[in-house]
N, C-alpha and C positions, 0 to 999 in steps of 0.2 A: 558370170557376165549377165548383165542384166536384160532379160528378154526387151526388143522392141516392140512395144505393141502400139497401135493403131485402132480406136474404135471408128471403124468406118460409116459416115453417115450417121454415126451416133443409133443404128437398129440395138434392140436388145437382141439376147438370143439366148434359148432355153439350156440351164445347166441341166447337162447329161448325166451329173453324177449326185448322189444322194451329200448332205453336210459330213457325215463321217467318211466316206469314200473321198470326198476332196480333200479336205484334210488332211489323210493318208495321203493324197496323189502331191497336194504341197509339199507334204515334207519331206517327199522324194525329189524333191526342185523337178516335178513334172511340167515343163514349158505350156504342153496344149493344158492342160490344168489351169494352171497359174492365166492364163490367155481367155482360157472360158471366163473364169470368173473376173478376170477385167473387163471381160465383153457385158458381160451381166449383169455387174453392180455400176457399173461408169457414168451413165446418163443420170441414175437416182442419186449417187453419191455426190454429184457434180450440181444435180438441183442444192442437194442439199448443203452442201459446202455455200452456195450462193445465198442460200439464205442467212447464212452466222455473217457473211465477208461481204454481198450486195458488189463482187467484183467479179464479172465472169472469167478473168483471166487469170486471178488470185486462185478462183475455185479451182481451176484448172489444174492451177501450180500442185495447189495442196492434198488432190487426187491420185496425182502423179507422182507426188512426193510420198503418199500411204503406202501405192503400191510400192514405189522402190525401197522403200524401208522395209516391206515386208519379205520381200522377194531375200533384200541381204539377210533378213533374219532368218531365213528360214534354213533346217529345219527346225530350231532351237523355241519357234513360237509355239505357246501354248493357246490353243481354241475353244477356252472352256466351255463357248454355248454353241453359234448357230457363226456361220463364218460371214451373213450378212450384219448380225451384231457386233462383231469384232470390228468388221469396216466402217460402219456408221460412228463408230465409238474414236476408231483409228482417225480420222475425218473432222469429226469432231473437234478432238486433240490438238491435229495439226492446224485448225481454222482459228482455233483459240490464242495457240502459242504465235500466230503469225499474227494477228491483232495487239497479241500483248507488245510483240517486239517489234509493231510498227508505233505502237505508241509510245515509247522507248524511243527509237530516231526520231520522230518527232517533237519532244520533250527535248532531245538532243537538240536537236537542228532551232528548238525556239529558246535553250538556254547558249547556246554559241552565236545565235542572231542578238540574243541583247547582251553578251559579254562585248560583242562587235561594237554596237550600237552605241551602249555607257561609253567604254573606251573610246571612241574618235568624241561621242559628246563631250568627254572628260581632256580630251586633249585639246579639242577647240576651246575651252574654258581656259587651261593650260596656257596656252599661244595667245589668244586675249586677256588675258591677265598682266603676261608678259610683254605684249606689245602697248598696253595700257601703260601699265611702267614707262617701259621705251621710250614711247613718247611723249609722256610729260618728262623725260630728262632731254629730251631732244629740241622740245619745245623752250623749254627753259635755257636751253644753251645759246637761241637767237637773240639778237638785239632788238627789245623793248618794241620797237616799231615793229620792225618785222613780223614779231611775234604776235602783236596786238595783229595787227593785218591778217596774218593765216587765221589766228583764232576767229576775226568775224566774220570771213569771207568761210570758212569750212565748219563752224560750230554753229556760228547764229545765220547763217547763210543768206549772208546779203550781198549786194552785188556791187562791183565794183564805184561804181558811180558813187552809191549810198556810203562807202565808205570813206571814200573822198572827201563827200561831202560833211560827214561827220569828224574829221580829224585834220579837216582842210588842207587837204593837200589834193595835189596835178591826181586824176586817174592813172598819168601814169608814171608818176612814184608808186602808186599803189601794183601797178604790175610788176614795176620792176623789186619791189619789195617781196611780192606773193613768189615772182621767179627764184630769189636766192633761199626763201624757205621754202620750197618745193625741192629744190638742188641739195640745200642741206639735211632735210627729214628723208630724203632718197638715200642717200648714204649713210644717215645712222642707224635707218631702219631694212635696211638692206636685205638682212637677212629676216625681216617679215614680211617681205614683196609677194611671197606666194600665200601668204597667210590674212588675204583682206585688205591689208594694205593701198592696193591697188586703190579701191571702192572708199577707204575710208579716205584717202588725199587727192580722189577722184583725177588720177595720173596713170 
């Protein structure tokens, strides 16, 4: 089980034991051992983690993360030099591997935001394309008038009056004209009401 340590107040405090003697005392999974020298190296190692990571709470992660890894390895770790170069090394490692693999989700998270992105762009191209269709067969299926009528009142956007006046007819023939293709382009395009529709026959 894995000791819980605490460095308190963040003090150092002087190791009692020489690098061969802790060593030895680790690989007996010695607790006050293994606790000394968390108490001892924590505050440097945690500078130092902060300076690869520039995150004090990453540093944190990855100090914490050195110890527990070592503590499971132990006795089986080999301490070839000085037990504070194994941890600066240790520290190191894990500060390294946690940048690579955030820039990894990252990479993630900004090639799944533009497969998101293309895809609805690519569908909205899709559904207007399709409603383009739509309604030139929708439009074509009104009678001449009518159709002339929607076209210059929603294409060349003139206003009622002006169209009147240009085709001589009552203003309101001209409504009652723009009403039945308004009623008929509702219904052939029905099912592109939630697709712009709205905005495009301004209804």
């Amino acid at each position: 089980m894995y000791p819980v340590l605490k460095y308190d107040q963040y003090q150092s405090v002087r190791m009692e034991f020489g690098d061969q003697e802790t060593i030895k005392l680790l690989g007996e999974r010695n607790e006050k051992a293994f606790e000394r020298v968390f108490k001892t190296y924590y505050k440097d190692l945690h500078a130092y983690a902060f300076t690869i990571l520039r995150d004090d709470m990453a540093a944190e992660e990855m100090v914490q993360n050195v110890f527990y890894k070592i503590w499971e390895k132990l006795p089986s770790l080999n301490f070839s030099g000085s037990v504070a170069a194994y941890l600066y090394k240790a520290v190191h490692n894990e500060s390294l591997n946690y940048l690579k693999h955030l820039k990894v989700r990252q990479a993630y998270h900004t090639y799944t935001t533009y497969l998101r992105v293309t895809g609805e762009q690519a569908e909205r191209k899709l559904v207007l394309s399709e409603l383009e269709s739509r309604l030139s067969d929708a439009l074509n299926e009104l009678p001449e008038q009518c159709r002339t009528i929607f076209q210059m009142s929603r294409f060349e956007e003139l206003r009622y009056t002006d169209i009147a006046g240009r085709l001589k007819i009552s203003v309101k023939t001209v409504e009652n004209q723009m009403g039945k293709a308004l009623k008929r382009l509702r219904h052939s395009l029905a099912d592109y009401l939630p697709h712009l529709i709205l905005i495009l026959l301004n209804i």
